[in-house]
N, C-alpha and C positions, 0 to 999 in steps of 0.2 A: 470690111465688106467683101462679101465673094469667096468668105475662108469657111470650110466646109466645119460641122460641129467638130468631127474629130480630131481636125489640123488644129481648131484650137483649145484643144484639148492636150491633144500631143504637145500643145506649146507651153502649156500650162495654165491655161485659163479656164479652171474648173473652180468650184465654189471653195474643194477642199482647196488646191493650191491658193487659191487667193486667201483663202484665212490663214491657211500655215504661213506665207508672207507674210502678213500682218501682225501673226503673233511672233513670228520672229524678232520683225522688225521693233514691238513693243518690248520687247527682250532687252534688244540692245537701248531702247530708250530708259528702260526701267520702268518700276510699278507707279504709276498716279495714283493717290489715296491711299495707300495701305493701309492707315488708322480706320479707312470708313470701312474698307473690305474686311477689316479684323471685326468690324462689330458687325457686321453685315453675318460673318460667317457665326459669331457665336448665337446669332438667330435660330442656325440651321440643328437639325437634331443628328450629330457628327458620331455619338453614340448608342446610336441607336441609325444603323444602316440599313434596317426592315423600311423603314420609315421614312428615313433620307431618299429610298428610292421610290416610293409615291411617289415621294414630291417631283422626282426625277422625270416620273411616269405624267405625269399631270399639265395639261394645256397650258396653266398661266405661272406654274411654280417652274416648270422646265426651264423654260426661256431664261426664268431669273437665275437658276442658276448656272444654265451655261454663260451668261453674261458675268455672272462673280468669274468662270475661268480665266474666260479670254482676258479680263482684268485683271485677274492674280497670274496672268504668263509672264515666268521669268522672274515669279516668288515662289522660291521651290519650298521653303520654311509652309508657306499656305496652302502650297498644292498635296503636299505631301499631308497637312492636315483632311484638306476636302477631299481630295482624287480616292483613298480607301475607300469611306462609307459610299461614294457613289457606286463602284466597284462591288461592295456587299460588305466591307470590314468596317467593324467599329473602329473610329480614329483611335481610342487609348488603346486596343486591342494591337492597331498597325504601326504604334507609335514603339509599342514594347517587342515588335516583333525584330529579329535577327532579320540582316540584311539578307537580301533575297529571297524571306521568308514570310512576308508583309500579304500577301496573298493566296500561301498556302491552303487555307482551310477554305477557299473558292474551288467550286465544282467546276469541270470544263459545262456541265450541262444548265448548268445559272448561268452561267457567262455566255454562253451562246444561246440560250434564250435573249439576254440585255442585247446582244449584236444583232438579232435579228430580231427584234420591237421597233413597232414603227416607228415609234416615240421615243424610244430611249436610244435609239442608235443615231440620233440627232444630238444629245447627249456626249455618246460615246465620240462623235465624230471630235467634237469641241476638245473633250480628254486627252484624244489621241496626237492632237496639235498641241497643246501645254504641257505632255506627261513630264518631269522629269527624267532624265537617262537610267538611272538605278529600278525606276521603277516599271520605266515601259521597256526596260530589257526584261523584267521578270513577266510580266503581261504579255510579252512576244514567245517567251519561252514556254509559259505555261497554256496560252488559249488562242494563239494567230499559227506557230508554227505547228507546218502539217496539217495545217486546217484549211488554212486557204483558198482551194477549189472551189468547196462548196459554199465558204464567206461572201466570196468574189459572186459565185452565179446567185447568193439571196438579193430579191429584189431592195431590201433595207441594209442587210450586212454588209455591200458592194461600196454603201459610201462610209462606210470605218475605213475598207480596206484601203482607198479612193483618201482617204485623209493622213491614214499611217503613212502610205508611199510619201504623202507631199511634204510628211515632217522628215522622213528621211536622210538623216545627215551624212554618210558616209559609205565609203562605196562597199565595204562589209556588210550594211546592213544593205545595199540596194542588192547582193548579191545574192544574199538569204533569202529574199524576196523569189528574184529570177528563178534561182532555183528549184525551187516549188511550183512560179507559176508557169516557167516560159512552155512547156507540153501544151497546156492549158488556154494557151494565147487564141490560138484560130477559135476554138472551140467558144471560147469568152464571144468573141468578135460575133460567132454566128448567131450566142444569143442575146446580144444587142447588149453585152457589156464593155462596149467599147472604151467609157471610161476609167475602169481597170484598164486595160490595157493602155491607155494613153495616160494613165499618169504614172504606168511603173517607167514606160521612155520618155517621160517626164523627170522624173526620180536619176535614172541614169543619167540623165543629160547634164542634170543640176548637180547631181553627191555624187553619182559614181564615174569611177574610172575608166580607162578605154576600152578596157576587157568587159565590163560591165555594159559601157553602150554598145561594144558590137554583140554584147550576148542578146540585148535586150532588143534589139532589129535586126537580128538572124532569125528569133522565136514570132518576129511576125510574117 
């Protein structure tokens, strides 16, 4: 009581950090059901990624399968199956692809359509708290890094970025982050993207290091 939105925010009590907790914590506990989730998943049309993302796009398929994620966090063997076609790749396409090469033939301008869909960056937000490491390094590399300005100020794109900070495990990536954003911090603040801003000194406080938290409260 009496804690202003963005104190607790700043603290980490935003929608994204409480799910990234959660699927953390589901991490360390391990997967419940994996046998149901494996046939749960062979429903999904995993081959066909036109398709997969209707469903992605769609009021009452969405939910369902951001709910298969947060259940498959911390089965990277089924993420790595489902997380491509949500993305735009066919699984057998992303299964045969060379490491770090899993999402090459993704356009920055597909993918920033998906970011900024009202619908689907609800989606995205879920993705970006279960990715496995291999692959939301290639997803940072190819469609967040040097994008982020304008991610951060989309009225829908603002809670991916709001989600990536909260899975943020270590102070290299919180640093890559700052880098990009910290300019950008007052400007975020005036247009009422406070949330960014409170979950990248969120991110710092939690993965990164000294130099990372004094970067990331000089930039405010």
């Amino acid at each position: 009581p009496g804690r202003s939105s963005l104190q607790q925010k700043m603290e980490g009590s935003t929608p994204a950090a409480a799910a990234a907790g959660q699927q953390q914590q589901q991490q360390q506990q391990g997967v419940r059901f994996p046998s149901l989730l494996r046939r749960f998943a062979k429903m999904l049309p995993l081959n066909d990624a036109a398709n997969m993302q209707l469903l992605g796009k769609n009021n009452y398929s969405g939910p369902f399968i951001q709910a298969m994620l947060r259940a498959a966090a911390g089965d990277e063997t089924l993420l790595q199956l489902l997380l491509p076609p949500i993305l735009g790749v066919d699984a057998a396409k992303a299964a045969a692809a060379a490491p770090g090469e899993v999402l090459a033939t993704l356009t920055d301008s597909h993918v920033g359509r998906l970011l900024r869909d009202e619908c689907y960056s609800h989606l995205l937000e879920v993705a970006a708290a279960v990715m496995p490491s291999n692959l939301k390094s290639e997803f940072w590399c190819r469609f967040l890094k040097g994008r982020l300005q304008p991610l951060a100020n989309h009225h829908s794109a603002n809670f991916v970025v709001q989600a990536w900070l909260a899975a943020c495990s270590s102070p290299q990536q919180v640093q890559d982050v700052i880098t990009e954003l910290q300019v950008h911090l007052p400007d975020l603040l005036r247009r009422r993207r406070s949330g960014v801003a409170a979950a990248l000194v969120a991110a710092a406080g939690r993965a990164g290091g000294p130099a990372q938290q004094a970067a990331a409260a000089a930039a405010l």
